[in-house]
N, C-alpha and C positions, 0 to 999 in steps of 0.2 A: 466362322469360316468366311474369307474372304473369296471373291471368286477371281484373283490375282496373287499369287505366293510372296509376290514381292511387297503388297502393301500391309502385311500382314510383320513382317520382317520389317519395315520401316517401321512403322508403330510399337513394336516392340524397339528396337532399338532407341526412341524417343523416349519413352518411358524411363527407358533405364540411365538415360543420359539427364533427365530426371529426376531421380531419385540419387544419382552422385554429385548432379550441382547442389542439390537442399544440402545430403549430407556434407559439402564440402563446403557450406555455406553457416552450416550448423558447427563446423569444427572450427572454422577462422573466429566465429565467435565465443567460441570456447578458449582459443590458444589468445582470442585480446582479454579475456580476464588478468589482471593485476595479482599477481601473488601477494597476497595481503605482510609478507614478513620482509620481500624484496621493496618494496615501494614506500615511498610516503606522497600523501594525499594531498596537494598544493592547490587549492583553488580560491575564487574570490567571487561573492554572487553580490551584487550591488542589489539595496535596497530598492524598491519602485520611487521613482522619480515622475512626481505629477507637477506639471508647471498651470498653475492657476493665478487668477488676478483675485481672488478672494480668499481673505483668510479664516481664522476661526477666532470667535472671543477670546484674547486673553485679557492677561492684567495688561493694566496701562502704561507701567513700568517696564513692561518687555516689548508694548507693542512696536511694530518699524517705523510707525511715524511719531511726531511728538502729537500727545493726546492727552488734552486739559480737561477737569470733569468739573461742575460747579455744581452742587448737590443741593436739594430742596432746601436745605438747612441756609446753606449762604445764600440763597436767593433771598430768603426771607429776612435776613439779616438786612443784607443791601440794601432792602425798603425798595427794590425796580419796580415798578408798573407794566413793562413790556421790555420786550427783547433789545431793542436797542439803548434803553437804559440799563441795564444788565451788560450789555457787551461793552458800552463805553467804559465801565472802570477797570476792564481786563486790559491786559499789555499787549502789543504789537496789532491791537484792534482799534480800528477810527472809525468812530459815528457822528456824520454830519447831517444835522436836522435842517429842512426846509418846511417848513409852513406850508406851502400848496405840494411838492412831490412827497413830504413823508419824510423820513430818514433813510439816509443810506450809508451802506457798510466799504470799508478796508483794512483788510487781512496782510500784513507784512508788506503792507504797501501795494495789494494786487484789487482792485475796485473790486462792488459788488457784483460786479454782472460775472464774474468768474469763481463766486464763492457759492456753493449749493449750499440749501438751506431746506433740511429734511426736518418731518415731525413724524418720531417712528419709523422713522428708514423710506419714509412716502419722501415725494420733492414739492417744495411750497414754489406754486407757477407766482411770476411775479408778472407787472403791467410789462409795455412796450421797452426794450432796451434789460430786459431781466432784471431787473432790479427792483428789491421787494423792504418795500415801509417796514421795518422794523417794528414801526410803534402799533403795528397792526396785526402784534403777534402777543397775545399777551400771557404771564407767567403764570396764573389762579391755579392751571393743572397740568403744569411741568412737574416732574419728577428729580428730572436733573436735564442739563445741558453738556454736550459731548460737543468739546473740538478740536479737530483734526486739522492739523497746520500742513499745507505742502500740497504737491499735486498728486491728486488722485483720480482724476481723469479713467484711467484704467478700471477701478473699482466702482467707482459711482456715476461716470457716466459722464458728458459734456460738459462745463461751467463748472469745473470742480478743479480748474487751475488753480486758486491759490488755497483752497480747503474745502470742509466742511465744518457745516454746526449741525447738530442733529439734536433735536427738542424731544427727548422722551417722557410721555405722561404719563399722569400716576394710573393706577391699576385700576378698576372700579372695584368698588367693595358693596357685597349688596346687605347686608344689617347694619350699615356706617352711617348717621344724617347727619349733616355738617351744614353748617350756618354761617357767612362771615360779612362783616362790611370793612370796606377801605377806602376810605377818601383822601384828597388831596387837593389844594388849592396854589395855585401860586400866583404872584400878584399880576406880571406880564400877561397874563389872559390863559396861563394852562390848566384844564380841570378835569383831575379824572377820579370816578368813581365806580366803582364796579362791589355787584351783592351776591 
């Protein structure tokens, strides 16, 4: 009991106006159901579209860049001693040696201070002007060498305009003892030996 007749009469009359909006609310969605015999069902739901600069391992064969692999096997063959002996006998790559800076690399014609140079997916820091000796990278426990021709800037980061090489090493094995010598001599004054 209210102690006015008329707000008693308002509130009732809310309620009930109320209870005919839900139910008039509850029928419009009842009359949009689709008669399942009158209709056919035309839609299109697009798959997720994620836009990333990193892809997933595939074969090398499908990857989007061109990607050259030189496997433990040809390394050994080749007889290299270090990286820039190794990369001199591959194509569209140029290793020119200096006696006091080291060797340096070109990839398709783009110098080395624009070619990153990972071991394991890390980045080899090189001296002043980025540019990194070659012969100061040596092959004993390479796996295989991965190279990526082209710009990837995006993926790997600065200095990665005309490629990358990335030096993956072999795995440790712990019951494996392994022993080896390699020498070499040449007459001009080059000598390298490594145990």
């Amino acid at each position: 009991m209210t102690n006015s007749p008329g707000i008693s009469s308002i509130l009732c009359k809310l309620f009930i106006l109320s209870i005919v909006f839900v139910l008039s609310l509850l029928s419009l969605d009842l009359a949009a159901q689709p008669d399942s015999q009158d209709t056919i069902a035309i839609f299109f739901q697009p798959e997720d579209i994620v836009v990333t600069a990193q892809y997933a391992p595939t074969d090398s064969k499908k990857a989007i860049h061109k990607v050259r692999v030189i496997k433990n096997e040809e390394i050994t063959r080749r007889n290299a001693n270090d990286l820039g002996e190794l990369l001199n006998m591959e194509s569209n790559i140029s290793v020119s040696n200096d006696l006091i800076l080291g060797s340096s690399l070109s990839l398709q014609g783009v110098s080395g201070q624009n070619i990153k140079i990972m071991i394991d997916g890390v980045p080899v820091i090189g001296r002043s002007g980025d540019n990194i000796d070659l012969s100061q990278l040596p092959l004993e426990n390479v796996e295989r060498i991965e190279i990526v021709e082209g710009p990837l800037s995006v993926n790997f980061g600065t200095n990665a305009l005309g490629g990358v090489i990335n030096l993956i090493t072999k795995k440790a094995q712990l019951n494996k003892f392994e022993i080896g010598l390699k020498s070499r001599f040449e007459n001009p004054g080059a000598f390298t030996a490594s145990l």
